[in-house]
C-alpha positions in Angstrom: -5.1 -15.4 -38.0 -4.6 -18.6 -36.2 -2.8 -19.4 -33.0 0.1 -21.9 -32.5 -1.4 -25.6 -32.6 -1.3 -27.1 -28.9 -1.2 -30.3 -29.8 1.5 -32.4 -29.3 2.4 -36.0 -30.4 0.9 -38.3 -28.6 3.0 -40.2 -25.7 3.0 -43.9 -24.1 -0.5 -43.8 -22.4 1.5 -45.0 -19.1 3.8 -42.3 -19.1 1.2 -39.9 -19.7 -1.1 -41.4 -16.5 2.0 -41.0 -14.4 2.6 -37.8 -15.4 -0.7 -36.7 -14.6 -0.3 -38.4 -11.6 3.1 -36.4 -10.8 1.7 -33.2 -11.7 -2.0 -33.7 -9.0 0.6 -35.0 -6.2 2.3 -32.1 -7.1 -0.6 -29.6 -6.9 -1.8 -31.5 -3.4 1.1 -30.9 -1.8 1.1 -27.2 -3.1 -2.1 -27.2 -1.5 -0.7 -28.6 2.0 1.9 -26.0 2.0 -0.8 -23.3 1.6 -3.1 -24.4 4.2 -0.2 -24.7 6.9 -0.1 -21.2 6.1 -2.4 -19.6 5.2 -4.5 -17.0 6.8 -6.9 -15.1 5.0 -8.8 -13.7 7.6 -10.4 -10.3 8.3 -7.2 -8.5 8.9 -6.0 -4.8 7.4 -8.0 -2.1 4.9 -8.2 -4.9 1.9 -8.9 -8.2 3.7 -11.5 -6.8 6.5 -12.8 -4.6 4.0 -14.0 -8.3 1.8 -14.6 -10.2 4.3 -17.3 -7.8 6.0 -18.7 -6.9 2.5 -19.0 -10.5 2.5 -21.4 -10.5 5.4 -23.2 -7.5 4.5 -24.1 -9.5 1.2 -25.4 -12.8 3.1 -27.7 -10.2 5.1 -29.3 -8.6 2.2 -27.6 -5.1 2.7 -24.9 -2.9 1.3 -25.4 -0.1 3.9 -25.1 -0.9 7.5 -25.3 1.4 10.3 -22.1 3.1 12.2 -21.7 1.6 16.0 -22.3 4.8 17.8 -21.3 6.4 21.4 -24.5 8.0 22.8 -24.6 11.3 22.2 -22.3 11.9 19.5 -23.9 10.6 16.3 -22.5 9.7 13.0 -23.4 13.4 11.6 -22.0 15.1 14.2 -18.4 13.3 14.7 -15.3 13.7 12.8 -15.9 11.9 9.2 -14.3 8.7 9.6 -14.4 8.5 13.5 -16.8 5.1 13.3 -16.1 4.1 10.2 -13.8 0.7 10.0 -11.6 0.2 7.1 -12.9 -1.0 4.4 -16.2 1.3 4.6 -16.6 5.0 4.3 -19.3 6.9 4.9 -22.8 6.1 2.0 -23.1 8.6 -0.8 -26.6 9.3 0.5 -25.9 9.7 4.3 -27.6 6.6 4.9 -24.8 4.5 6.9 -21.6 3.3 5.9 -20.9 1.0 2.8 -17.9 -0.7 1.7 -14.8 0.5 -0.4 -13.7 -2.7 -1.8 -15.8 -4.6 -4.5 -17.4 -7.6 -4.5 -15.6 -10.0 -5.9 -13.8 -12.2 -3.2 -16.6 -11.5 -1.2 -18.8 -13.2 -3.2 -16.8 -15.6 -3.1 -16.4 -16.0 0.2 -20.0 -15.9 0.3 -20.5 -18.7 -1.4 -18.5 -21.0 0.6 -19.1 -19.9 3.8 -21.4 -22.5 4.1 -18.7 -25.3 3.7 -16.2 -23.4 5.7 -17.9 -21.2 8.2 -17.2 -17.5 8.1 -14.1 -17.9 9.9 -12.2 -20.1 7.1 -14.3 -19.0 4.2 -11.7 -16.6 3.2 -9.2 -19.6 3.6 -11.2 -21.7 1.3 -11.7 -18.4 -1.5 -7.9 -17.6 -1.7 -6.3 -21.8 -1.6 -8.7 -22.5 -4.3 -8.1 -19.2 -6.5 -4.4 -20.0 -6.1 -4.4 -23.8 -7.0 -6.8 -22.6 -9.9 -4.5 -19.9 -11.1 -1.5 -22.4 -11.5 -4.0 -24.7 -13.6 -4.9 -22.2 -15.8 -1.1 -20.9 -16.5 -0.3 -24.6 -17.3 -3.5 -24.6 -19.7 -2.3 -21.2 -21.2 0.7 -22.3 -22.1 -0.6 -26.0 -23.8 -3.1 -23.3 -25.8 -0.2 -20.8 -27.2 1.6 -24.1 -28.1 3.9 -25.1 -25.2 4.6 -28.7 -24.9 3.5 -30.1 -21.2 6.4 -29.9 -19.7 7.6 -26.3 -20.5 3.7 -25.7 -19.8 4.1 -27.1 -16.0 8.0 -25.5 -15.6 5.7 -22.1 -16.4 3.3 -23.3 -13.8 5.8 -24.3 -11.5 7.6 -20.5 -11.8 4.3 -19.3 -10.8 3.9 -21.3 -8.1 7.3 -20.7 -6.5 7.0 -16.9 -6.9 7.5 -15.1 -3.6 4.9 -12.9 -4.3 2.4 -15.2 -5.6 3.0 -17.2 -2.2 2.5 -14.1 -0.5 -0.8 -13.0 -2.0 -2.0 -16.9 -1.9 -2.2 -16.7 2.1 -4.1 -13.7 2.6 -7.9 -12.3 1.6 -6.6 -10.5 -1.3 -7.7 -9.7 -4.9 -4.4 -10.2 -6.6 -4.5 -14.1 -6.9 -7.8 -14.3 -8.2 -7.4 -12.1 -10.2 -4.4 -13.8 -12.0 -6.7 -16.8 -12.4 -9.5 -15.5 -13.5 -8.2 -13.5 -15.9 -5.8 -16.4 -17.6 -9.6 -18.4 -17.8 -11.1 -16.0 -19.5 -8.3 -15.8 -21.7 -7.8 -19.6 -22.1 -11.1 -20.1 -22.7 -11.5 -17.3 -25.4 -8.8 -19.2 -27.4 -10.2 -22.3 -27.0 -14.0 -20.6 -28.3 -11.5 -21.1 -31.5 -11.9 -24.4 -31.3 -15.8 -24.4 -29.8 -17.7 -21.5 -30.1 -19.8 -22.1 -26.4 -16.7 -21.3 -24.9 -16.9 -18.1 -25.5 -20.1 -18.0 -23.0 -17.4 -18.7 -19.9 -14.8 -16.1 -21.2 -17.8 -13.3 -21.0 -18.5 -15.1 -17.5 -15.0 -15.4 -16.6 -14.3 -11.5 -17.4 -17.3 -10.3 -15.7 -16.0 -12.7 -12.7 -12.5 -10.9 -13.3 -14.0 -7.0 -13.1 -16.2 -7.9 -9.8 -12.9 -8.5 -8.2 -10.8 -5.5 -9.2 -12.6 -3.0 -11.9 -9.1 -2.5 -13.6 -9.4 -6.2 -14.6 -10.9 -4.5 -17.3 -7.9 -4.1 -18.8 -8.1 -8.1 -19.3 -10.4 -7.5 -21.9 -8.0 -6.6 -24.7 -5.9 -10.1 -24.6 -9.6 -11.7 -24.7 -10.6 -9.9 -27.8 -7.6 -10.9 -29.4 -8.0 -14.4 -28.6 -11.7 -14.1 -29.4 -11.2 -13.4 -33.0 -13.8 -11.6 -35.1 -16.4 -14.2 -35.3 -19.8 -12.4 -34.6 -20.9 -15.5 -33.1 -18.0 -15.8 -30.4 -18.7 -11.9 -29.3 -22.5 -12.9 -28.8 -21.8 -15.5 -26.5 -19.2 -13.2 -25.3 -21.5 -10.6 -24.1 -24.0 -13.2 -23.4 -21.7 -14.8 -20.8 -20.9 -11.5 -19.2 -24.1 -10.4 -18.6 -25.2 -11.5 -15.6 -22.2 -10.3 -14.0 -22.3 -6.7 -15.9 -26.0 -6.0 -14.3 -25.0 -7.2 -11.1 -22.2 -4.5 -11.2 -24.4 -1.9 -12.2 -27.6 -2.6 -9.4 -25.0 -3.1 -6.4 -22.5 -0.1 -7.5 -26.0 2.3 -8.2 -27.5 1.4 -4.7 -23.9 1.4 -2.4 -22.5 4.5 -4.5 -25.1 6.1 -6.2 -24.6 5.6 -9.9 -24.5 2.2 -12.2 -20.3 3.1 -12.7 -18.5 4.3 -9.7 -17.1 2.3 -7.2 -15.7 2.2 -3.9 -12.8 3.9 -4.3 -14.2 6.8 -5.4 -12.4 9.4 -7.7 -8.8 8.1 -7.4 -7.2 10.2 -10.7 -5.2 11.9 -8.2 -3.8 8.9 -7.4 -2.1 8.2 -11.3 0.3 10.7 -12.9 3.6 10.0 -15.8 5.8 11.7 -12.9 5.9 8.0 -11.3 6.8 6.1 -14.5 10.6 6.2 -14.2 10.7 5.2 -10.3 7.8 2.5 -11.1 10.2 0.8 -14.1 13.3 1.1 -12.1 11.2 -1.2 -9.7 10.4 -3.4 -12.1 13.8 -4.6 -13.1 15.0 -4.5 -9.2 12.2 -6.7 -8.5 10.3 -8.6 -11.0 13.6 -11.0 -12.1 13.6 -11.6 -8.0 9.9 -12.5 -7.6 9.5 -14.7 -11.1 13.1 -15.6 -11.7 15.3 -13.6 -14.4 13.9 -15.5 -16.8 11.5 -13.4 -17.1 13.6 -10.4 -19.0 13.9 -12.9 -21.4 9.9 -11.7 -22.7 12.1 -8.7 -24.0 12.4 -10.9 -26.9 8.8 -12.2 -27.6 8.0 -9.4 -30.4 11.1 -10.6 -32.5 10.5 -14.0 -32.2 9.4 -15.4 -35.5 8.9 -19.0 -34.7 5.6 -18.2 -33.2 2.2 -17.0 -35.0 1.5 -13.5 -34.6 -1.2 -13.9 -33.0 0.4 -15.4 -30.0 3.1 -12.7 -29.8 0.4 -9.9 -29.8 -1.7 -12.0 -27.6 0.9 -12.1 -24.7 2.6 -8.8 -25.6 -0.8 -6.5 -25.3 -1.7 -8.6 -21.9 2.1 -7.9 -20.3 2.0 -4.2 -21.8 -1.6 -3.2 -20.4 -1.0 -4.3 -16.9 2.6 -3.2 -16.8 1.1 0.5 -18.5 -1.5 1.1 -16.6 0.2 0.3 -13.1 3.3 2.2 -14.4 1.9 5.7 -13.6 0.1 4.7 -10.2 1.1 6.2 -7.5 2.1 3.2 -5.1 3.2 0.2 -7.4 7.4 1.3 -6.9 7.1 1.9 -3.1 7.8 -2.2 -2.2 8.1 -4.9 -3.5 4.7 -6.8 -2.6 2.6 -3.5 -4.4 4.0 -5.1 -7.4 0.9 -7.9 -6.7 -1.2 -5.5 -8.9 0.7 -7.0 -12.0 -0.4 -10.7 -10.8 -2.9 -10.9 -13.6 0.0 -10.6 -16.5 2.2 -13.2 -14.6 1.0 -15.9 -16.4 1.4 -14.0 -19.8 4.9 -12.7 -18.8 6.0 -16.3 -17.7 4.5 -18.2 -20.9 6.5 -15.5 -22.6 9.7 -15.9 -21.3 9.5 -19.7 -22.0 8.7 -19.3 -25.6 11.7 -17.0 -26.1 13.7 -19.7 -24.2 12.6 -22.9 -26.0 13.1 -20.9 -29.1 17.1 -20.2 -28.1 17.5 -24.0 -26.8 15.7 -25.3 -30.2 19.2 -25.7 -31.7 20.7 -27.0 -28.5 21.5 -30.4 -27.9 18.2 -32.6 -26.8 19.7 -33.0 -23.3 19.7 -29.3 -22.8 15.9 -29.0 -23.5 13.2 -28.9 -20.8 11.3 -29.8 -23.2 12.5 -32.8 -25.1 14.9 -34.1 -22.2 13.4 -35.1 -18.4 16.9 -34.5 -16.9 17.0 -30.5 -18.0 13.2 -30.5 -17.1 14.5 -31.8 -13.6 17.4 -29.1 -13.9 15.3 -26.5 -14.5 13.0 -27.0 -11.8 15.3 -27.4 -9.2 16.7 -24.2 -11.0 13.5 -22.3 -10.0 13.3 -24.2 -6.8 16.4 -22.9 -6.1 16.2 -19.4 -7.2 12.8 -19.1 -5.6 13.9 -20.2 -2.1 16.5 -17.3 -2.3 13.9 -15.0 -2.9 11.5 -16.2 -0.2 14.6 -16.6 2.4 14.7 -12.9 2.8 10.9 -12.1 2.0 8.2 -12.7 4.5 5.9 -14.9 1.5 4.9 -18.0 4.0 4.8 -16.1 7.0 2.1 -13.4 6.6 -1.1 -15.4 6.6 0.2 -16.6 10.3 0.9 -12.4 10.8 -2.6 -12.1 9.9 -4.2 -14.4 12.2 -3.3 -11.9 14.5 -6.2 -10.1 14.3 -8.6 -13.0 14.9 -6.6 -14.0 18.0 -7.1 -10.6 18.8 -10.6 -10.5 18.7 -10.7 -13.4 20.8 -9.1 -12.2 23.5 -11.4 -8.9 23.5 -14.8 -11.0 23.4 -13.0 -12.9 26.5 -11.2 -10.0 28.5 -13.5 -6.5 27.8 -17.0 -6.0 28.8 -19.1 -6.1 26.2 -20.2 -2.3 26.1 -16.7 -0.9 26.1 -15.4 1.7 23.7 -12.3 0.6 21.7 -9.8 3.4 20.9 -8.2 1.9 17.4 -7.5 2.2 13.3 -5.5 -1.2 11.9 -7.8 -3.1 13.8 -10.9 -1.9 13.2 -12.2 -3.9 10.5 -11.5 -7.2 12.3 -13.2 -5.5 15.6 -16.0 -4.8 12.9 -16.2 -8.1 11.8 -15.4 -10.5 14.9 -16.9 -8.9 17.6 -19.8 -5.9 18.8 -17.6 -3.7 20.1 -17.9 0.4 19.3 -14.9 1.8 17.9 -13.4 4.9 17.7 -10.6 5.7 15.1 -7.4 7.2 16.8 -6.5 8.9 12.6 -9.6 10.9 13.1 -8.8 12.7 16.7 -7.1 15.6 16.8 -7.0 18.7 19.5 -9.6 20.5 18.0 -12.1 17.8 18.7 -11.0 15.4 21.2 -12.0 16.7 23.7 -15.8 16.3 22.5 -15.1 12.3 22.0 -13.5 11.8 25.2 -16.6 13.7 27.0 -19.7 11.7 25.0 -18.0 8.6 26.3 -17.1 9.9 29.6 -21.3 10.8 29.8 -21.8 7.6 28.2 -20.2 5.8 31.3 -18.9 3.2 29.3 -15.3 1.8 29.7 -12.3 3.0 27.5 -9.9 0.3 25.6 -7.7 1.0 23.1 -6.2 -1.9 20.4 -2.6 -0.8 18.9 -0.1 -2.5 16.6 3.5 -1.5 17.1 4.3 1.1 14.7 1.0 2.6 16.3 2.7 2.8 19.5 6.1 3.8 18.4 5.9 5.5 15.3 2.5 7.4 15.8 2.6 8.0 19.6 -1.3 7.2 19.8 -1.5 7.4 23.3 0.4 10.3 24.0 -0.9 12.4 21.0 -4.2 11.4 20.2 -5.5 10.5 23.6 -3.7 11.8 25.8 -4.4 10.0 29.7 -3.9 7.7 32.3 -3.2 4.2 30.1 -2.8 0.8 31.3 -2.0 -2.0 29.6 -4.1 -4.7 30.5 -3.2 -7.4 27.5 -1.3 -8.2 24.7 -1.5 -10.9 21.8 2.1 -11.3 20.6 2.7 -7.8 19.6 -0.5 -6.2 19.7 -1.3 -4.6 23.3 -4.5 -4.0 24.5 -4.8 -1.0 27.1 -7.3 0.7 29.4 -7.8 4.2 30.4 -8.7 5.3 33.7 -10.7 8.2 33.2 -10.8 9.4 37.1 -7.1 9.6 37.5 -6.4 12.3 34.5 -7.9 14.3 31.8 -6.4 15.7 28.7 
């Protein structure tokens, strides 16, 4: 079986250098937008959790040793009492070792030394994102898109509340999207030439480093692959490297060549969520990538294109959407619907091919395709639609919420002496990875053994901060039920506040 031809007639050489001058302006300004905003720092559970895996990985190590209060060790404290997030405690009692896999990290790693560890993670998720809009415009010239539906699909992407969101921030989600449309792209185009079946192996392993269910990427690449011996040698030959890299971290950090971080999570999936989780798919997902995209509905009956093609796209949309359809967080908000990012470009691509195929017996000037003024239309269409979205969504302001937690940092390093004891849980894994301060998580205290904490670091005679984020002030009442005491607050960076106990004036 063959897939749809992507060539196209050729075009006036001039007009094809300006549009490939339109569409780089494009992508830099793109690019401008993002690194106003962007701020993929070490933040919460997911982006802390990378970016000190990150560092744990330039040292050489996977387990790294818990900042302790004298007298009060890691075995003898409440389980995840120095443990930041990001980390638990190692399979083998020797240290902690992080949750999250090693995906962005590496890449972070690897351009830390253009960017410094403080904008590394800046660096990782701009180019992931500008990459992941490429190869959605490259997926749909290989399924048989002309350019311009091919950039619109780009361009849908792009403008995507939630893809801005998840563009600003260390997260998986974007790479993700990008590297499993490569591997895909380039296992269609191993059609073609055989070698480049060597980068869709590379690409895929790239694509399971950075979330393990990116696994589930594998079944649009087989399809694309074809049965050619050959192409499934390379294939495996090109994943290799990343395969036995899996296995020797994931045997040393968890104790066997196939578990990861998270652990056993089964608990975590059940059918009971299916009808909530696809009731949240059709609030959201016309909101986030237009309501064009309920047009894919139609890609099984739609016989202008090759088989191969429809399955292609359908089995990538239905094994993210599946899988993620029975997990037990995807229908709580609307930005948990990020773990579907790497079927966005499928689902797009799809939605376009359904609608070029309704506007094929439309008037020329009605088609993005064959007329610039309905291109134009249709982007400030999206433009349009998208803006709505992002209006009443917070996509472009999270990375500057973000930076929060570096500014926070710096005022610590600046304001606390440097042996003090930081009472904190949402913080923690930016405390981890900014400065040397000892934590202590507030989630792991309870009455039955505060008392013991608060009287290792009373002995300890080391000073008492604690770091909260509002809802842990209002919602969860650290201060009052945790640690009960005599608080001050001493700082605050906008709306974290930074406090100090007094242990001399009262005891819990």
């Amino acid at each position: 079986m063959d897939f749809q031809d992507a060539q196209t007639p050729p075009a006036d050489p001039i007009r094809r250098r300006a549009a490939t001058v339109a569409m780089l302006l494009a992508l830099a300004l793109y690019a401008v937008v993002l690194v106003e905003h962007v701020g993929a720092v070490a933040g919460g559970s997911d982006s802390s959790g990378y970016m000190n895996h990150a560092r744990l990985l330039a040292s050489g190590h996977i387990h790294v040793p818990p900042r302790t209060v004298a007298g009060l060790p890691q075995a003898d404290a409440p389980y995840f009492l120095y443990v930041p997030l990001g980390f638990k405690p190692a399979w083998n009692g020797d240290g902690l070792v992080p949750t999250y896999p090693t995906g962005f990290a590496l890449f972070v790693l690897a351009l830390k030394p253009i960017a410094g560890w403080r904008h590394a993670g800046d660096l990782t998720i701009i180019l992931n994102s500008l990459g992941g809009l490429v190869a959605t415009y490259a997926l749909g010239r290989m399924v048989g898109l002309g350019r311009k539906w091919s950039v619109l699909g780009a361009f849908v992407v792009a403008m995507s509340p939630l893809y801005l969101w998840s563009s600003l921030q260390a997260m998986s989600d974007v790479p993700s999207l990008a590297w499993t449309t490569v591997a895909v792209v380039a296992a269609l185009k191993s059609r073609e030439r055989a070698p480049w079946a060597l980068a869709a192996g590379a690409a895929i392993a790239i694509d399971v480093l950075l979330r393990p269910s990116n696994l589930l990427a594998f079944l649009p690449v087989a399809i694309a692959l074809g049965l050619s011996p050959r192409r499934w040698i390379l294939l495996i030959m090109g994943g290799l490297p990343g395969a036995i890299f899996y296995a020797v971290h994931s045997s040393s950090a968890y104790g066997s060549y196939f578990s990861t971080g998270y652990g056993d999570s089964s608990s975590e999936f059940s059918g009971g969520f299916v009808p909530a989780t696809l009731r949240h798919y059709a609030r959201w997902m016309p909101v986030l990538f237009t309501p064009l995209v309920a047009l894919v509905c139609g890609l099984p009956w739609l016989r202008r294109e090759k088989v191969c093609t429809r399955w292609l796209l359908g089995t990538w949309i239905l094994a993210f959407v599946t899988f993620y359809s029975v997990y037990k967080y995807t229908h709580e908000t609307w930005w948990y619907l990020r773990f579907l990012l790497p079927a966005a470009p499928a689902l797009v691509v799809g939605s376009l091919l359904v609608l070029r195929s309704l506007l094929s017996r439309a008037q020329p000037r009605f088609d993005p395709g064959r007329s610039a003024s309905a291109f134009a239309a249709a982007l400030a269409i999206v433009a349009a639609l998208s803006w709505w979205s992002i209006r009443d969504l917070p996509a472009l302001s999270i990375g500057r919420s973000e930076l929060r937690y570096g500014y926070v940092a710096d005022w610590m390093l600046e304001n606390v002496p440097s042996d003090a004891v930081c009472l904190t849980m949402q913080a923690s894994g930016a405390l981890f990875y900014y400065t040397p301060f000892t934590f202590i998580r507030w989630d792991s205290l309870d009455s039955g053994n505060v008392g013991k904490v608060e009287a290792a670091i009373r002995k300890s005679g080391r000073p008492l901060y604690a770091v909260l984020f509002p809802f842990e002030i209002d919602e969860q009442h650290v201060l009052q039920k945790r640690m009960p005491g005599h608080w001050t607050q001493v700082g605050k960076v906008q709306d974290v506040t930074i406090w100090r106990r007094a242990f001399d004036a009262a005891k819990p």
